[in-house]
C-alpha positions as CSV (number, residue, x, y, z in Angstrom):
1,X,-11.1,-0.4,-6.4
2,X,-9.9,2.5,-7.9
3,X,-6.9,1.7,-9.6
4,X,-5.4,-1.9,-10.9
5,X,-3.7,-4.6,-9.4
6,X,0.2,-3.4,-7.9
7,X,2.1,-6.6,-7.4
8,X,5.7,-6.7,-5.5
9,X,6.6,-5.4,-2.6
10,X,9.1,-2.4,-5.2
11,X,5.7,-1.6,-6.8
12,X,3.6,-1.2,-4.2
13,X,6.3,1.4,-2.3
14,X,6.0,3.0,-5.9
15,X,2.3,3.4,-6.1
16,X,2.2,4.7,-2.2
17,X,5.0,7.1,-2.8
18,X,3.0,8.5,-5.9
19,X,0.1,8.5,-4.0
20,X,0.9,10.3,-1.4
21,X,3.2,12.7,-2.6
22,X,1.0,15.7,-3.2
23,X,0.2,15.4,0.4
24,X,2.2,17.3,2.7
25,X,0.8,15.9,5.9
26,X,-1.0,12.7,6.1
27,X,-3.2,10.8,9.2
28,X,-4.8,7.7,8.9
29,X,-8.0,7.2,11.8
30,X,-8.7,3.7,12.2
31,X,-12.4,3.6,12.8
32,X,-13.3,0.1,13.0
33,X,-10.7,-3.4,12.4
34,X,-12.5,-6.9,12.4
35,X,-10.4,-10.2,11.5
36,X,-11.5,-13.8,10.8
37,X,-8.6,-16.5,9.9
38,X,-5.9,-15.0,7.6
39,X,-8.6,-11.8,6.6
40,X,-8.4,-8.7,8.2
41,X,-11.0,-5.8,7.1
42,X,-9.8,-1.9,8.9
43,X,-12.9,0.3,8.0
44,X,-10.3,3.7,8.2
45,X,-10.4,7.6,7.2
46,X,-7.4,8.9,5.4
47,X,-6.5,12.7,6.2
48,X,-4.3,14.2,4.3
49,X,-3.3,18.2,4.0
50,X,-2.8,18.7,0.0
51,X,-1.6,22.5,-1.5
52,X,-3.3,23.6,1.8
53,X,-6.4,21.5,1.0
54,X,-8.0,19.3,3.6
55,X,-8.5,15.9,2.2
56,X,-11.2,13.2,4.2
57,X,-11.2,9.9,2.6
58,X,-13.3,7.2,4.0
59,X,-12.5,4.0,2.8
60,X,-11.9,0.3,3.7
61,X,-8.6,-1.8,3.7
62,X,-8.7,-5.4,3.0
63,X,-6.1,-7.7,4.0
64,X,-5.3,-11.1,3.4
65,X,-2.5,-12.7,5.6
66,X,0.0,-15.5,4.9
67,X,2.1,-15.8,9.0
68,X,2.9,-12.5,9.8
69,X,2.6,-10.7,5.8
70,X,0.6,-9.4,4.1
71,X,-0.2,-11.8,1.2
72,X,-3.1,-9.1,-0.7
73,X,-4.4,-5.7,0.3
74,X,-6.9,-4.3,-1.2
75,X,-8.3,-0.7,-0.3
76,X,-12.3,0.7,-1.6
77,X,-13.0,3.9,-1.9
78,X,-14.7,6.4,-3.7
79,X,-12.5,8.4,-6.1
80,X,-14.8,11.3,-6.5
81,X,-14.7,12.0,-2.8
C-alpha cells in the first residue's frame, strides 16, 4: 500500500481530497469486482487528467464490510506508475 493507515470517516475525505486535487478530471473503470461474505475485491483503473497529463493507474480496492459500510478499504498500487 502506498501510503499509511487513514482512520475516520474526516480523514479519509482529507486524504481523497489531497489526493485528488492535482487532477482536474478523474474516471474510475471498474474492470473486474468479486465478493465473498463481508470482502469485496474491485480490480479498477483510475484515469485522471493532471496539468494536461494523462494519468492510468491500475490498481486493486479492498473492502471489508460491516451491514451496508465500509468497515476497511484498502487500495494496491504501484506508486511509480
Amino acid at each position: 500500500m502506498p501510503a499509511g493507515p487513514v482512520a475516520g470517516r474526516e480523514y479519509v475525505e482529507r486524504f481523497i481530497a489531497r489526493f485528488i486535487s492535482s487532477g482536474s478530471e478523474t474516471e474510475w473503470e471498474l474492470v473486474d469486482l468479486v465478493s465473498a461474505g463481508h470482502v469485496v475485491v474491485a480490480e479498477r483503473i483510475d484515469r485522471t487528467k493532471a496539468h494536461d497529463k494523462q494519468v492510468d493507474q491500475p490498481c486493486a480496492g479492498v473492502f471489508e464490510r460491516d451491514q451496508e459500510k465500509i468497515k476497511v478499504w484498502r487500495d494496491h498500487f504501484d506508486r511509480a506508475t
